[in-house]
N, C-alpha and C positions, 0 to 999 in steps of 0.2 A: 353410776359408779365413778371413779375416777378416771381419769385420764389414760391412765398407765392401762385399764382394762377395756379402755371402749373397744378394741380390736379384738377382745376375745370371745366367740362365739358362744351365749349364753346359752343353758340348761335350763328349759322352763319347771318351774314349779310350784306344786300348791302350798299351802299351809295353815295351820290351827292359826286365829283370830288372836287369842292372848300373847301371841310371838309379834304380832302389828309395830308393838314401840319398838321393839329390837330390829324388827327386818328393814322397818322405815326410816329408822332414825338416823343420828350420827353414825359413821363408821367407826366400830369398836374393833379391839383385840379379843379375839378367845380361844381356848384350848381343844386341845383331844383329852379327853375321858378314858374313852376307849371305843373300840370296834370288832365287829362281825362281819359275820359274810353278808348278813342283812340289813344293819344300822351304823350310825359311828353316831356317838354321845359325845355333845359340846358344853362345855362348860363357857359362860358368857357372863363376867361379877358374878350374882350368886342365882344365875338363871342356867337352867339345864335345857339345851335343842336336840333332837334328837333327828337325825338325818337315816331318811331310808329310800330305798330306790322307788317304784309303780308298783302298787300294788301292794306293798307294807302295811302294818298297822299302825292306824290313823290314833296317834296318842292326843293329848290335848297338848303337849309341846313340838309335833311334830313338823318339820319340814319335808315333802313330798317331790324327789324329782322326778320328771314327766321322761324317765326313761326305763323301758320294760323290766320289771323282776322275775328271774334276777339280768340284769351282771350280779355282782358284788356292789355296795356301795362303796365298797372303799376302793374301788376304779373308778369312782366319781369325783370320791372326799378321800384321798388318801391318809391316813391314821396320823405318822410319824412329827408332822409338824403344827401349826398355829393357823387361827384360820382370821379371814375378815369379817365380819357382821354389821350390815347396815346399808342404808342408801341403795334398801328396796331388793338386796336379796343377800349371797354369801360367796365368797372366794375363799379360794385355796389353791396353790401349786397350779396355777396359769388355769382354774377354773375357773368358773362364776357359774352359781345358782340364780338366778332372774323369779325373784314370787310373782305368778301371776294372778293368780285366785286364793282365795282365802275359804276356809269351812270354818264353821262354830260347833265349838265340841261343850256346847250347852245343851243338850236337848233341850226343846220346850213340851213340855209333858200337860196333857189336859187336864181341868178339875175332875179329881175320881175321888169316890167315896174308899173312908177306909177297910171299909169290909171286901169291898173286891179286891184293895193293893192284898190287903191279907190271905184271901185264898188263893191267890196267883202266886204270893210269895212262898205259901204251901205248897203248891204243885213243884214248884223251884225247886225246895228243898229237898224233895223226895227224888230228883234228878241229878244232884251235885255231893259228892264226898261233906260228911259231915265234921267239924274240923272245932279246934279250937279258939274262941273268938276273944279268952280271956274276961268275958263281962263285958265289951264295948257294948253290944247288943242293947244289956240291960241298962246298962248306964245310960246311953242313947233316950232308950226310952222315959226312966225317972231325969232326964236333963238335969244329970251331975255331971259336974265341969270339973270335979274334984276324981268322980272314978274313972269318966272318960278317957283321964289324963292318966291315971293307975294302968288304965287296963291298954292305954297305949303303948307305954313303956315296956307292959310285959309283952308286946308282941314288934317292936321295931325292932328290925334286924333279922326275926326269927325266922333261920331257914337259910339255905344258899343264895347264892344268884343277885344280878341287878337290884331284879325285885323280889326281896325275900318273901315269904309266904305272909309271913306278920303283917309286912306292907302292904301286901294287897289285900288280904281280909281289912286293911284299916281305909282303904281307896274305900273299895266296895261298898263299907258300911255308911261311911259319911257320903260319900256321893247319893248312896240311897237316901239317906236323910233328908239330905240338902233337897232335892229334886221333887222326890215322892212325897216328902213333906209342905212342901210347896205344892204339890197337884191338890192334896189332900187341905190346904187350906192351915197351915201348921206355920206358926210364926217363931224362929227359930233364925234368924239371921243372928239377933245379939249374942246367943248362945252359940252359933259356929264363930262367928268373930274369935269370942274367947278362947275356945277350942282351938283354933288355927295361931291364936297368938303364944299359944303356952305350950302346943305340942310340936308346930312345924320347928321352932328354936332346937327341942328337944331331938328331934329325929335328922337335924345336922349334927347331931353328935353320934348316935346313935344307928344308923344306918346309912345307906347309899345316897347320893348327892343324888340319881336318878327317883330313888322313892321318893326322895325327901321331896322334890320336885313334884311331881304326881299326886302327894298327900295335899301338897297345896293348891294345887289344883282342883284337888276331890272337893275340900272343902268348897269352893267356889262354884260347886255342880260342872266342872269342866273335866270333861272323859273321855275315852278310848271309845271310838265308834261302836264295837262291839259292847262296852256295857252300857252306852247310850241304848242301843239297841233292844237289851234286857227289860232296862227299867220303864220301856215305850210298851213292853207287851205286860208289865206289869200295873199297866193304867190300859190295858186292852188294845192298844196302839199299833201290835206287833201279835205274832205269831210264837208262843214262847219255848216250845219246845225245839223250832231253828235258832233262835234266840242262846236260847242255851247254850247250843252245840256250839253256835260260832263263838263266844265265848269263852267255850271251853279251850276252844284249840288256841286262845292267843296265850304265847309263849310255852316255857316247860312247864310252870305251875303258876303262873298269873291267872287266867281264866275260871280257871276252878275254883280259887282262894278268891276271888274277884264277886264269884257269883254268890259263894257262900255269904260274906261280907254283905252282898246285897241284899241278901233273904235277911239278913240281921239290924239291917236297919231299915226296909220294909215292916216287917213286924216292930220296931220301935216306933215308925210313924204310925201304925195301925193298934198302937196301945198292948203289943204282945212282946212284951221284953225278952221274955224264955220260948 
């Protein structure tokens, strides 16, 4: 870090893998979003970090400081002003964050046939509120880059919060795709490219800078520990009815909307659209 911080006694911390160019790189300017008693959300150009204390959940953009939750984070990262990013970790108001470890919020999922993702994704379904997915589902599975994109629009934004309910059925279902279709032997990168060039545009108009953030992600098979978690017991890897539960509890309504999303693109990789 620079000069001006070498004296200040760093905060160690982990972090998701896809945040490497930003934590390592040049030192940059970025903003407060906003904050809770558990996160504060950074806006950095058009990349979203999300800061949480020990023991938070582990997003695919998150930064993790190595001190017990709670406090509050925002006795860490206080809200009100600008922060620094780069040159290996993050300051603010006579802090510094110091990255010392790194996680990869790719799961790596084994080759599984699609008939097991599909009964596992059955069991799912019968354990999670059953919701409106607008057709991503099906579109998913006939690989229309024309509905996909329909049935994205009708669900970004929809619902309160961060992350509105839309956006996480929409996480959940492309992440399943991405991953599970991948375990299952399913070639389908040209078609998420597409998908992520026509809909992430779309969903910075249309929703939160944090979902928007996270959908880009999904696409890329990069997730929230806990629905890495899901889609590991939905290729047998995992235990699926804790699976679930953990899940369920991340946030007010992410988990839930998350896992359903999952089951819907599960069944699109395993040839069951409805």
């Amino acid at each position: 870090m620079s000069p001006a911080t070498d004296s200040i006694q760093p905060i160690a911390a982990v972090a998701a893998a896809p945040l490497a160019d930003l934590l390592l790189g040049s030192r940059r300017s970025g903003s407060i979003l906003g904050a809770s008693s558990v996160a504060t959300w950074l806006e950095v150009g058009d990349r979203v970090v999300v800061l949480t204390g020990w023991g938070g959940a582990r997003l695919p953009n998150s930064v993790m400081a190595a001190t017990r939750f709670p406090p509050e984070v925002s006795t860490v990262i206080p809200a009100p002003a600008g922060v620094i990013i780069g040159d290996g970790g993050i300051e603010h108001a006579g802090r510094h964050l110091r990255v010392s470890r790194w996680w990869h919020p790719c799961p790596e999922l084994p080759p599984t046939q699609p008939s097991q993702i599909r009964a596992l994704a059955q069991t799912c379904a019968e354990l999670v509120p059953a919701l409106d997915d607008a057709g991503i589902g099906e579109a998913l599975a006939r690989r229309s880059l024309n509905e996909v994109l329909r049935a994205g629009e009708a669900l970004l934004g929809k619902g309160p919060g961060l992350t509105p309910e839309g956006d996480d059925i929409i996480v959940g279902a492309l992440a399943s795709y991405r991953l599970l279709g991948r375990a299952a032997g399913l070639a389908a990168n040209g078609f998420l490219a597409s998908v992520e060039r026509s809909l992430v545009p779309t969903a910075c108009r249309r929703t939160t800078r944090l979902s928007t953030s996270l959908i880009g992600h999904a696409v890329h098979g990069e997730v929230a520990d806990a629905l890495g978690r899901l889609l590991r017991a939905f290729t047998g890897r995992a235990e699926l009815i804790p699976a679930v539960r953990a899940l369920s509890a991340l946030g007010h309504s992410s988990g839930p909307a998350m896992s359903f999303g999952a089951v819907r693109g599960a069944w699109a990789v395993s040839g069951r659209g409805t």
